[in-house]
Every structure is written in C-alpha cells, then in structure tokens.
Backbone bond lengths (Angstrom), bond angles and torsions (degrees), N, CA, C in turn:
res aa  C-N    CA-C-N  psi(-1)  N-CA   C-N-CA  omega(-1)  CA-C   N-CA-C  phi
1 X - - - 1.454 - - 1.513 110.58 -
2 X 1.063 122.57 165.62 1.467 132.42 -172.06 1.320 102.33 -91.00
3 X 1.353 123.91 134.80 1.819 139.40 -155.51 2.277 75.56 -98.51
4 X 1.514 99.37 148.50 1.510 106.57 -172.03 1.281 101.44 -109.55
5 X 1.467 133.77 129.86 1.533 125.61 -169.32 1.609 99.30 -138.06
6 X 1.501 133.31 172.67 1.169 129.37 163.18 1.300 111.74 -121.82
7 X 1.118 125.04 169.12 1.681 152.60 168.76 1.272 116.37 -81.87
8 X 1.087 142.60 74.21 1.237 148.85 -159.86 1.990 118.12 -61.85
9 X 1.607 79.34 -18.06 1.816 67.82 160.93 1.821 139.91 -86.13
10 X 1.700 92.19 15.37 1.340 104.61 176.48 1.518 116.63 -87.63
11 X 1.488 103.63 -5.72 1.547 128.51 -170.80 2.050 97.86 -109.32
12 X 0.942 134.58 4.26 1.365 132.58 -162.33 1.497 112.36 -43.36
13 X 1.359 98.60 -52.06 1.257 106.87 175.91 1.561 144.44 -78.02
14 X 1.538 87.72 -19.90 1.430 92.41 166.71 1.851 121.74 -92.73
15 X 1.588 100.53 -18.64 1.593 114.96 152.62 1.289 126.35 -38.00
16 X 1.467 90.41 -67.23 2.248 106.54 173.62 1.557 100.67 -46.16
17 X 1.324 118.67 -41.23 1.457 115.10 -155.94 2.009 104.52 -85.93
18 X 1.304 111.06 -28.91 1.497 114.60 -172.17 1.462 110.60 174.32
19 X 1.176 91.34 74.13 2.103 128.01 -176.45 1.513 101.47 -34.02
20 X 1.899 110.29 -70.08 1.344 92.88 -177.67 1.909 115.46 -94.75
21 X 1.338 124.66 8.76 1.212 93.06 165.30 2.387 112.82 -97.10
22 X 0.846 86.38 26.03 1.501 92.81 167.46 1.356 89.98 -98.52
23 X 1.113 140.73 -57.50 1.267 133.91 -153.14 2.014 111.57 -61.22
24 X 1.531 81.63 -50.16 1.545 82.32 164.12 1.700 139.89 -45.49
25 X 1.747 90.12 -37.10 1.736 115.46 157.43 1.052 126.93 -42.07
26 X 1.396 94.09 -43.59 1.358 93.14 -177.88 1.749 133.55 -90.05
27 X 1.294 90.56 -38.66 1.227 103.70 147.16 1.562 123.70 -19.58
28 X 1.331 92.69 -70.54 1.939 115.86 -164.76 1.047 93.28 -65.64
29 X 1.332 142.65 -18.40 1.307 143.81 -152.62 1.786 85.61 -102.90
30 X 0.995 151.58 -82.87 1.589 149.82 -175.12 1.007 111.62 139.09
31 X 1.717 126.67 45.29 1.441 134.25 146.50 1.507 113.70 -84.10
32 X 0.709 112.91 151.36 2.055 133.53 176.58 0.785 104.26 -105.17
33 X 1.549 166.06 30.49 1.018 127.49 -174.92 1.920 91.91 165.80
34 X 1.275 124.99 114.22 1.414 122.89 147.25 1.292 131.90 -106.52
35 X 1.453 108.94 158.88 1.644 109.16 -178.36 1.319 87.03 -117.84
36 X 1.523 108.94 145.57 1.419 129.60 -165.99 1.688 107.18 -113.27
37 X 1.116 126.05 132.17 1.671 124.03 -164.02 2.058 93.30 -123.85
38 X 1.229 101.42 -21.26 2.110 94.23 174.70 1.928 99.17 -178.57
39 X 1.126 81.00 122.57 2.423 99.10 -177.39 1.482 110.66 -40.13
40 X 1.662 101.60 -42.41 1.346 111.46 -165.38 1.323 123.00 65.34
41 X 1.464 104.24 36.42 1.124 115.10 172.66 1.281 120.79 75.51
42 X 1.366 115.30 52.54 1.549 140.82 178.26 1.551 119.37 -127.98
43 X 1.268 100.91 135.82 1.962 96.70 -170.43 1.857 91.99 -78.44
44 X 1.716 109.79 166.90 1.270 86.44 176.96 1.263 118.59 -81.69
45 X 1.288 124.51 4.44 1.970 130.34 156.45 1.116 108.19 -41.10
46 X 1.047 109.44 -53.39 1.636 101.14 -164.16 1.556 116.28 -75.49
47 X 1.535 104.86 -31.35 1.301 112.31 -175.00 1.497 113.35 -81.78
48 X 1.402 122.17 -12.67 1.346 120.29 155.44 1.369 142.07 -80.30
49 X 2.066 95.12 -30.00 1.307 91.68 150.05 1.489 147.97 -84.15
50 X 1.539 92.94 11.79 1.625 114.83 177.55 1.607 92.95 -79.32
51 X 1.367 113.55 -66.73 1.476 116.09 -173.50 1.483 119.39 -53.34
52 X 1.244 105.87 -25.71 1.878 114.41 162.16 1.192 110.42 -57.47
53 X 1.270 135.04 -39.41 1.299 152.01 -129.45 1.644 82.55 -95.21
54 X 1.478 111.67 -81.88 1.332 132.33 -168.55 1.588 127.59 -76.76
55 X 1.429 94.04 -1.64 1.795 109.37 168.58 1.943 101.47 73.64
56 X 1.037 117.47 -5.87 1.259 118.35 169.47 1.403 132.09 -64.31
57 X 1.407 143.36 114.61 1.010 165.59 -70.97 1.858 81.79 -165.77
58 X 1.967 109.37 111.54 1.692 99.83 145.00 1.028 120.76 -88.99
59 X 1.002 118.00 146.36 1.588 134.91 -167.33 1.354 90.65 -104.44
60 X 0.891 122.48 -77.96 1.507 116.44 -171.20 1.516 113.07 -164.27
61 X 1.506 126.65 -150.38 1.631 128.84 -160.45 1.120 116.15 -156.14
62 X 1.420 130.26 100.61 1.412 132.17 179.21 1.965 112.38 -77.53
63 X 1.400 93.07 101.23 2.335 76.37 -179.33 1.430 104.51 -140.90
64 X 0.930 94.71 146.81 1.717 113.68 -174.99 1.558 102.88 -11.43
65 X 1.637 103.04 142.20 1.395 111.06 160.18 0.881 120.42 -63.11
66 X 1.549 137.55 -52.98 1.708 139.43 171.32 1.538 112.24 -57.98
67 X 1.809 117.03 -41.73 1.731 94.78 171.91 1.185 132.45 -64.77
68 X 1.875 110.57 -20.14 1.386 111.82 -178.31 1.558 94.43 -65.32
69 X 1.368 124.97 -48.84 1.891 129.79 -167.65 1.082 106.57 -43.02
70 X 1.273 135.45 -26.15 1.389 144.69 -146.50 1.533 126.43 -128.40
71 X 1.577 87.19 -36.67 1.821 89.86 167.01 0.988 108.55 -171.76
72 X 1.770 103.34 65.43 1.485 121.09 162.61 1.742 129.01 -54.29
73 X 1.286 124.76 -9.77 1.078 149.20 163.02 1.192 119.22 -69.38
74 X 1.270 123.47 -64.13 1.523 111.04 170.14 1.953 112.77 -76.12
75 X 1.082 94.55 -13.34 1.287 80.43 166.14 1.770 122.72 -93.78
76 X 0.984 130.95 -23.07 1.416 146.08 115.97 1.841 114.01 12.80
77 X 1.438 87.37 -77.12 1.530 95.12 -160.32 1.625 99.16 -82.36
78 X 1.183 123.39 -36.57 1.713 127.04 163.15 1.522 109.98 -31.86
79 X 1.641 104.36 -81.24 1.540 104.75 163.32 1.315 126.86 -7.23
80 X 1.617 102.21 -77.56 1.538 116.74 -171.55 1.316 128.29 -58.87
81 X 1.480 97.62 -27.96 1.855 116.57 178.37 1.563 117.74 -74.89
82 X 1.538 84.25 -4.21 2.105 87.61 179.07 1.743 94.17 -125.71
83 X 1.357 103.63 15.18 2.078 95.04 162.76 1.565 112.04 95.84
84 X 1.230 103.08 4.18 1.514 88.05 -165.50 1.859 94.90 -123.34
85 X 1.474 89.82 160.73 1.494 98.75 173.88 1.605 125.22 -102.25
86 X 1.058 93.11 -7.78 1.783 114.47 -178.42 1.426 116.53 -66.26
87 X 1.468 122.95 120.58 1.436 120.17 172.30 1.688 101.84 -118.87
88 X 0.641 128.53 167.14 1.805 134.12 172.83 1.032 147.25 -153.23
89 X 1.163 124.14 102.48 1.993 119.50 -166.42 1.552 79.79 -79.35
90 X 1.335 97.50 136.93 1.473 115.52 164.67 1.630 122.32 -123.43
91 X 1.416 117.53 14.78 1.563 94.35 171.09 2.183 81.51 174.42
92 X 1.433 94.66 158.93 1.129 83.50 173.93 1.759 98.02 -157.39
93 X 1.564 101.81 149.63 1.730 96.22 -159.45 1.464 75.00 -81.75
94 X 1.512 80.29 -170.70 1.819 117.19 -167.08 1.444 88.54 -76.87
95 X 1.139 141.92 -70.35 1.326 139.13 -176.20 1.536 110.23 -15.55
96 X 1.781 109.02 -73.89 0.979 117.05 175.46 1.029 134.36 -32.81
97 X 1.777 105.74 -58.94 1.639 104.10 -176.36 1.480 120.23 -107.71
98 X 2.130 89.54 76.29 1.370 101.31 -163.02 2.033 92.65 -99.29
99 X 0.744 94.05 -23.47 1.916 117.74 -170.27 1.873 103.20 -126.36
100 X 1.722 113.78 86.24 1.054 123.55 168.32 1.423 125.19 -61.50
101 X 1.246 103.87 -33.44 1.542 122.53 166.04 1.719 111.13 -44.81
102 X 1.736 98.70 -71.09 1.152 102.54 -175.90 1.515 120.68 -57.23
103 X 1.632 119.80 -23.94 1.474 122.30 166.74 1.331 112.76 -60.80
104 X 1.325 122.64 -41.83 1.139 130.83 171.64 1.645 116.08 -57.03
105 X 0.930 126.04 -48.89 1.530 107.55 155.52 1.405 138.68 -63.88
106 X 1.256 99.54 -42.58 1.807 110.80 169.69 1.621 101.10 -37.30
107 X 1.374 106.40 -73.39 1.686 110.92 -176.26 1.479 114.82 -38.07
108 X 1.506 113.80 -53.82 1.439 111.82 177.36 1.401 114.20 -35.98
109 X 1.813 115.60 -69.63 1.720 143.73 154.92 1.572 77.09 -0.03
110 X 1.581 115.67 -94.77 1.649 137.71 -133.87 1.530 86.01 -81.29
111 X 1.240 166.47 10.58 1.432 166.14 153.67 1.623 96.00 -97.54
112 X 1.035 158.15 -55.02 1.639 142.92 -137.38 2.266 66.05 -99.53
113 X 1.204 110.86 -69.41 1.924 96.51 -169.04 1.942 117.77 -30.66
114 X 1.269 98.24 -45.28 1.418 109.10 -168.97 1.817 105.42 -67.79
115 X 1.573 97.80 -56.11 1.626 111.26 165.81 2.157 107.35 -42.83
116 X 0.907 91.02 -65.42 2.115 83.06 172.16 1.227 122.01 -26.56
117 X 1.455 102.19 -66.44 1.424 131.54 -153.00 2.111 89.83 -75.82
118 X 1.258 120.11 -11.83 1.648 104.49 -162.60 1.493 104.38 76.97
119 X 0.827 150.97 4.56 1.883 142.45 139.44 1.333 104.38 -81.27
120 X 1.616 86.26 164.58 1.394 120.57 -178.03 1.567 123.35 -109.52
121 X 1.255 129.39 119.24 1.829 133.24 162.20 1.465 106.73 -60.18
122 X 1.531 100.45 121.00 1.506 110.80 175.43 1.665 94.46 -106.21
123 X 1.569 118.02 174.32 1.340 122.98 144.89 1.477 95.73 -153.31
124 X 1.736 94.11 138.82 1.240 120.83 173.14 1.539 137.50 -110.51
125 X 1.190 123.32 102.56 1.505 138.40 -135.28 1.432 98.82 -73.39
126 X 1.136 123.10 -172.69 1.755 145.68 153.19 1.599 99.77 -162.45
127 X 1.059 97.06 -164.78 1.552 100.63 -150.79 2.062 108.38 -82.62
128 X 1.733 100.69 -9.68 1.394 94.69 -166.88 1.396 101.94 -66.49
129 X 1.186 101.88 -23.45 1.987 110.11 -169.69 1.489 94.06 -38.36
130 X 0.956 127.25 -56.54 1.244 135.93 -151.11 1.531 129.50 -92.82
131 X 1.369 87.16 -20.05 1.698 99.13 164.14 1.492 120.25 -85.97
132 X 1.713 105.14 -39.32 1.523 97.40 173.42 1.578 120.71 -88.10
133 X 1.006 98.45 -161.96 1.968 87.21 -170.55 1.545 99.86 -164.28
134 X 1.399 118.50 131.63 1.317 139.05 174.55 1.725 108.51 -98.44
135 X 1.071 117.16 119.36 2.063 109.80 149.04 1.591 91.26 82.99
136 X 1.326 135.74 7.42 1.271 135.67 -163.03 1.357 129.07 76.51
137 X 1.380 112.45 9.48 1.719 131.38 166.20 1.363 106.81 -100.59
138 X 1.142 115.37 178.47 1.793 137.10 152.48 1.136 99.00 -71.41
139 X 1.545 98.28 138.73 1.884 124.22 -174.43 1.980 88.82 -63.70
140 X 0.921 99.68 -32.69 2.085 95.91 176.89 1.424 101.51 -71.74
141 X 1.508 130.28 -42.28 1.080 109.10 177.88 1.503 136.37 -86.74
142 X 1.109 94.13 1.38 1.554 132.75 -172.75 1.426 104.47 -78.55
143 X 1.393 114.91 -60.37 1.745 123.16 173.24 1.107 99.25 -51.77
144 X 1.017 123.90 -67.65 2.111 134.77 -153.65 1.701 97.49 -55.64
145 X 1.176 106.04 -41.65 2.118 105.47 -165.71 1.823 92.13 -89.69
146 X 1.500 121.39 -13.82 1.617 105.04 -173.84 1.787 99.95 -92.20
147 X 1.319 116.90 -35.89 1.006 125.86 -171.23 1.908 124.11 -99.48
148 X 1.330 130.84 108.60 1.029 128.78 -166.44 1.272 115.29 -38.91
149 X 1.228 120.03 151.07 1.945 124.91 170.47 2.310 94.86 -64.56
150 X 1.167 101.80 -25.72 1.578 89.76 -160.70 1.648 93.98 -71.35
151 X 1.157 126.26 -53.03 1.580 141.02 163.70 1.645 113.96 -56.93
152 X 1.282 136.97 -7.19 1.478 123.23 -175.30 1.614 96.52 -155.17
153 X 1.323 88.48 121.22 1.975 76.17 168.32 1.814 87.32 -123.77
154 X 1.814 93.15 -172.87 1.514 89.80 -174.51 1.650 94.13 -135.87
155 X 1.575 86.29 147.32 1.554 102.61 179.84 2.227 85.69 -111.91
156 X 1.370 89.49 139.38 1.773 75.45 -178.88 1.450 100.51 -135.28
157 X 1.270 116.76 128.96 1.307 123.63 177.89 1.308 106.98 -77.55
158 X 1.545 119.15 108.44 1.382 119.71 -174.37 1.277 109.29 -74.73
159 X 1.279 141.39 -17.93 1.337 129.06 -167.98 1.809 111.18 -97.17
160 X 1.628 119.77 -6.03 0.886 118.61 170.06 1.454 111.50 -102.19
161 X 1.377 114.39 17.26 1.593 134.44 177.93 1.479 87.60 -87.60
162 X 1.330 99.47 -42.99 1.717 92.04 -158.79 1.564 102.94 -77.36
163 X 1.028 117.77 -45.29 1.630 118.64 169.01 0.907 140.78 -32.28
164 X 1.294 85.87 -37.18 1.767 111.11 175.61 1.357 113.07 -62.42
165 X 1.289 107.93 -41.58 1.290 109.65 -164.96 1.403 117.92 109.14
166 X 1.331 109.00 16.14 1.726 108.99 157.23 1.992 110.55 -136.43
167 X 1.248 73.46 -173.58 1.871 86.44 -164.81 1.910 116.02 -83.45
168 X 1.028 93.03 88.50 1.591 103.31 -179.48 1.814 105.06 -11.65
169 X 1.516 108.39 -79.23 1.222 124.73 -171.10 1.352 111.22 -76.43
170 X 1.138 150.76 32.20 1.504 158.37 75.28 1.331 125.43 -29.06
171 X 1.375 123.44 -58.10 1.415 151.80 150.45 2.083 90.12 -22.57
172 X 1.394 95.09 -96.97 1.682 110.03 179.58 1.508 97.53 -18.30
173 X 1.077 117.82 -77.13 1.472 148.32 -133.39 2.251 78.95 -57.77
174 X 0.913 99.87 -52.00 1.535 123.69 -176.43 1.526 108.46 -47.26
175 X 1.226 123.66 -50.46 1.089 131.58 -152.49 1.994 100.45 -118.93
176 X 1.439 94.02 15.17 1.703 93.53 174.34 1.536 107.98 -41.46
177 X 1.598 119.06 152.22 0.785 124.29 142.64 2.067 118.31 101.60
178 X 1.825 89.21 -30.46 1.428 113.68 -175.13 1.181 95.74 -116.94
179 X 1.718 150.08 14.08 0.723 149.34 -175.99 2.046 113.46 -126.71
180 X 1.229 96.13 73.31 1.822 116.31 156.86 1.570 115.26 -39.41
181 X 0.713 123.56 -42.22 1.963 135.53 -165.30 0.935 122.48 -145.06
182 X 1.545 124.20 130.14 1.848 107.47 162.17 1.812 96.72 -126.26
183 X 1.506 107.61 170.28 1.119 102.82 177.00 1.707 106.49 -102.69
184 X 0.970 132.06 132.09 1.526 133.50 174.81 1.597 105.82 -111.77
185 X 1.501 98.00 116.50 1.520 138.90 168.97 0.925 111.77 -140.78
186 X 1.786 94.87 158.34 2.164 127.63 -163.32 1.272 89.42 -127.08
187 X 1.543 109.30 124.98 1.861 115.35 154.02 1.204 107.23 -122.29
188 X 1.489 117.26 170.82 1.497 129.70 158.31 1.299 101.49 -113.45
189 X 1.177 118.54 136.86 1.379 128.41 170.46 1.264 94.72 -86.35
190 X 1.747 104.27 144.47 1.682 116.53 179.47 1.554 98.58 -109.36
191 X 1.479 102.81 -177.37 1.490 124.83 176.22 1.590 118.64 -46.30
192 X 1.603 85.35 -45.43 1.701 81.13 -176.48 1.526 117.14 -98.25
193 X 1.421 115.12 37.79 1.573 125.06 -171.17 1.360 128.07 37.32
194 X 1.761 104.04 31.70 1.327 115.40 141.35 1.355 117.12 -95.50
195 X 1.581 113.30 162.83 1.346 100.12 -171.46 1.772 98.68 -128.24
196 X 1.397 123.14 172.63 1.380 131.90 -176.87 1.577 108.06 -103.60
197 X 1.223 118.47 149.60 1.921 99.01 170.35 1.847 90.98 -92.09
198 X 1.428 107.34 174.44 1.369 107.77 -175.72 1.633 87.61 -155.97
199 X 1.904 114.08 173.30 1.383 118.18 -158.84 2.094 87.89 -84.13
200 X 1.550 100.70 132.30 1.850 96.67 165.91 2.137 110.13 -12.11
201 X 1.470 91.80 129.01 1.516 77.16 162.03 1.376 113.27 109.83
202 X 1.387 96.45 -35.26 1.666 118.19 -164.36 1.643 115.22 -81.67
203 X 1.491 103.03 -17.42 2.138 120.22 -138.68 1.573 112.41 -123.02
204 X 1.284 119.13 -143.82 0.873 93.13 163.49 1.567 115.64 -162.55
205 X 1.750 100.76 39.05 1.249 125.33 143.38 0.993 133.99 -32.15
206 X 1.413 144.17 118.99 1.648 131.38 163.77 1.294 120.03 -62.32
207 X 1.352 127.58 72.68 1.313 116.38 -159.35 1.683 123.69 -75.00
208 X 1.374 105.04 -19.33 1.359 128.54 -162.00 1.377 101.73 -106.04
209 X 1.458 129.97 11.71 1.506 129.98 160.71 1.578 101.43 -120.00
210 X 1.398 104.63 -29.92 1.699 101.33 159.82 1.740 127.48 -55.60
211 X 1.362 110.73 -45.62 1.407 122.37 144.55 1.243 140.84 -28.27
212 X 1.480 108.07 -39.19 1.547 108.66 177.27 1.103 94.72 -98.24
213 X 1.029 121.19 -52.31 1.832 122.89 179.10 1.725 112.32 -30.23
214 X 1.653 107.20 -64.31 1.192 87.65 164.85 0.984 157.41 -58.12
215 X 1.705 111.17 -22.22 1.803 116.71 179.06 1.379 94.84 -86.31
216 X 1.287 143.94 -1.60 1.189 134.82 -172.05 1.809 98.62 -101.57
217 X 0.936 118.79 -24.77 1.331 125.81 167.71 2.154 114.65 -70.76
218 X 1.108 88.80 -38.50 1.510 102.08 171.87 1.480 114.89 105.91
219 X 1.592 115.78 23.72 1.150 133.18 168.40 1.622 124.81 -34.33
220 X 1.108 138.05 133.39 1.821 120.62 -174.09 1.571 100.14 -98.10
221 X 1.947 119.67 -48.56 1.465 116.32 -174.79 1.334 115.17 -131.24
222 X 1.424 113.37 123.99 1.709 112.48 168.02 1.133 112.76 -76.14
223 X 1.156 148.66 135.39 1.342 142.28 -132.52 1.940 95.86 -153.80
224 X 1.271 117.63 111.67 1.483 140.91 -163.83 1.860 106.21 -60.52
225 X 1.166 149.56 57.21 1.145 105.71 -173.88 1.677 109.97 -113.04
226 X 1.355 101.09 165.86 1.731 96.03 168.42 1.892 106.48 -147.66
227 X 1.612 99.29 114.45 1.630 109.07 -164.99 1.399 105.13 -51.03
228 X 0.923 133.93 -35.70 1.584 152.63 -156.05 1.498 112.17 -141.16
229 X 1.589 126.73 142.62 1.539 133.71 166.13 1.295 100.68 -138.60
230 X 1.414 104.11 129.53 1.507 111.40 158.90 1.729 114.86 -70.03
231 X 1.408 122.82 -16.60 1.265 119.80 -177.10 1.187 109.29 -100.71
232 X 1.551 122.61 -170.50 1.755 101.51 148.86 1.238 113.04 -74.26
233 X 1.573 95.87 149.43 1.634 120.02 -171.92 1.835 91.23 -46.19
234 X 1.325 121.58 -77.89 1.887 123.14 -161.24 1.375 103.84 -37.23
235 X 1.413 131.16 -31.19 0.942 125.70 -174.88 1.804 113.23 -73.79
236 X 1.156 95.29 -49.85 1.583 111.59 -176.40 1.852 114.15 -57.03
237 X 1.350 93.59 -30.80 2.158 105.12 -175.15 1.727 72.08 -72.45
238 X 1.114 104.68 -87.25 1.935 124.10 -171.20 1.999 93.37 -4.52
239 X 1.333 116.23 -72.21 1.352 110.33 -172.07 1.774 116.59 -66.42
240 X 1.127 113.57 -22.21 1.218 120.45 156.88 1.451 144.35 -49.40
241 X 1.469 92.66 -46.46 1.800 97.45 154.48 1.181 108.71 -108.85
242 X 1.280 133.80 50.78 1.937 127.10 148.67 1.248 73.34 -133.59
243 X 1.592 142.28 6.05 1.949 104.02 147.28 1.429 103.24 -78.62
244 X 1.504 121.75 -50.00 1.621 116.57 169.21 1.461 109.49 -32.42
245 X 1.261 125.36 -73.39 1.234 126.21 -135.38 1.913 99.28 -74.11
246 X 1.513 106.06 -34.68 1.748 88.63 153.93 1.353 133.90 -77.70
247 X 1.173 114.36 -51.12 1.524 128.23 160.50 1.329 124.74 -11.88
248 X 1.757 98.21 -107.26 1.445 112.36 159.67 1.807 132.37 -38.91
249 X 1.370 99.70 106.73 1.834 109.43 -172.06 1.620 117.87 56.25
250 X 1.336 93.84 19.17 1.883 101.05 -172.35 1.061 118.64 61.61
251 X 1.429 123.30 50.16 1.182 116.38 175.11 1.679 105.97 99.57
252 X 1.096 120.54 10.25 2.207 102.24 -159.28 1.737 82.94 -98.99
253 X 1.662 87.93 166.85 1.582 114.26 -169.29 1.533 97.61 -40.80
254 X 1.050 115.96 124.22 1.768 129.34 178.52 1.482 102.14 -125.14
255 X 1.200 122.25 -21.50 1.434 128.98 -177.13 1.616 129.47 -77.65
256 X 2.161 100.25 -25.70 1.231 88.99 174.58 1.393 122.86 -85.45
C-alpha cells in the first residue's frame, strides 16, 4: 500500500508560527511521512531530531528552481542528512518556463548532481505543463522524453492532471514505474473555471481510482496537499486523513 505523507506548505502558517509543535500535529494526526517546502530556519540536526522525536518519515523537499541552480549542493547534503533521497522542483514562474529546452537541460545539470551524491531529481507539475507544449507534446511530456528516467523521476500532482484537462490515472498509468510520489488533492471547480482545493472527499476528484492507479504503478507516497483552506489548515489535513483512513482499503494500516 502507499505510505500517506503531507506537503507541509499547506501548514505555512502555522510552521512560521511554531515549526516543531505543528510537526508534532501532525504526527498525532497519523501521517508518516512529510514533504518539506522551507526549514524555517532549522539546521538539518534539528530537523531530524524533531523527526526522531515524532517517528515521522522525510519524504523529500520542494525548493526553489533557481536555489536548486545555484546551490544544489547544500541543498543536496540537507536532504540527505534527514534520510531521504528526494529533491524537487516544484513550480516554475512564467519567466522561467520561457525556453523548455533550456529547462530541459538545467534538470539533466541538477539530475547527473543528485545521481552522484545518491539522490534523486523529482519534478513537480501544475497544470501549465499541460497546457503548453514543447516539440509537439506537453511541456510535461516534453521534460520526461528530453530528460532520462535515471536523472528525472516524476512526482505528479494528480489533481492538477485533472485540471488540466486530462485523466490523472491514465496520466499514472503512463508514467508507471518512474513515478516515486504523487500528490493527492480535491477541488471544486467554480463559475468562473477557476477552481478551490478542498479537504479529500470534499471535490470532485476521483481520488480512490487515483489510489489504485498509483500502487499499481508502483508509487511509494501519496502525499496530502491542499494550496488553499477555507478552514484552519490543522483542521482541513485532520479531515483529510479520516477521508483516507475510511476510504482507502476501508480503513487498513495506511500509517505504516
């Protein structure tokens, strides 16, 4: 089964306010596993012995596209010093992904560094991947065929698959095998064909064919996030895994 982790930038604010007793939250709450998006000014000592503390599992590290360009090394060895092999471009402005090509090499650059060191190059989508298009593909499919599976794996945010306007678990189904992580999110699409994220359960995501899709793909963590809460955020993760914990296998061990 797929180990259940969160995205810690759905917590930002309650991080800024008291880093490790959120963490403990979360914990108590029955995630395994977080993905970390900024330390907040924590060596990674501390942040491992926080995760010692709370039995919580890093999964990996979402950080700027330009800091990885720049000082992929210390970010590298941070990673590694809290156990995990996971590095992750997670978003990239418009500026950036003005020259797909040229992303497409950068990543290679930041995949053969990560490959040295024993880590791994993730990239983490949103929905433009999919609207723009490189070489006569999607700029997502465009990265994946320029850049080796040994140098790029993919973490894929299924719910901005769906946004996009294609089928998450087709998508998955696609990327068997090169796919370590996905992110699992719920939106409602509004009137004006923007949409809101909302807690699992809430939306109108298939989340529970995304699920099988992924362990059938050979996925290791579904990973919780929600960009936005109308409630407080603790509350919103909190309803998120008691939709897992009924949902997913009816309830079976999701925690180890």
């Amino acid at each position: 089964m797929l180990k259940i982790g969160l995205q810690l930038y759905t917590l930002r604010e309650e991080l800024e306010q008291d880093f490790e007793g959120t963490l403990r939250k979360v914990a108590e709450l029955g995630y395994s596993g977080v993905e970390f998006f900024n330390y907040f000014g924590r060596s990674a000592g501390e942040v491992k012995a926080l995760l010692e503390e709370t039995g919580l599992t890093a999964i990996g590290a979402h950080r700027p596209y330009d800091v990885l360009l720049e000082n992929a090394d210390a970010e590298l060895d941070y990673i590694l010093k809290l156990g995990s092999p996971y590095l992750i471009v997670p978003y990239l402005t418009e500026e950036q992904r003005s020259d797909w090509s040229g992303i497409a090499a950068h990543l290679r650059t930041l995949g053969e560094k990560c490959k040295e060191k024993g880590a791994v190059l993730l990239y983490h989508n949103h929905d433009f991947e999919l609207r723009e298009s490189a070489d006569g593909l999607t700029a997502f499919d465009y990265l994946y065929r320029e850049v080796p599976q040994e140098l790029l794996q993919v973490e894929m945010d299924t719910c901005w698959v769906h946004y996009g306007g294609y089928d998450p678990v087709q998508y998955i189904g696609k990327y068997a095998g090169r796919l370590p992580l996905i992110h699992l999110k719920d939106m409602k699409r509004l009137a004006d064909g923007s949409a809101e994220t909302v807690a699992l359960g809430e939306g109108e995501v298939e989340l529970a064919a995304i699920l099988e899709a992924a362990e059938q793909a050979g996925a290791e963590w579904a990973i919780v996030e929600q960009d936005f809460c109308s409630r407080p955020p603790l509350d919103s993760v909190a309803d998120s895994i008691k939709w897992l914990e009924t949902n997913y296998k009816q309830g079976g061990n999701i925690h180890v």
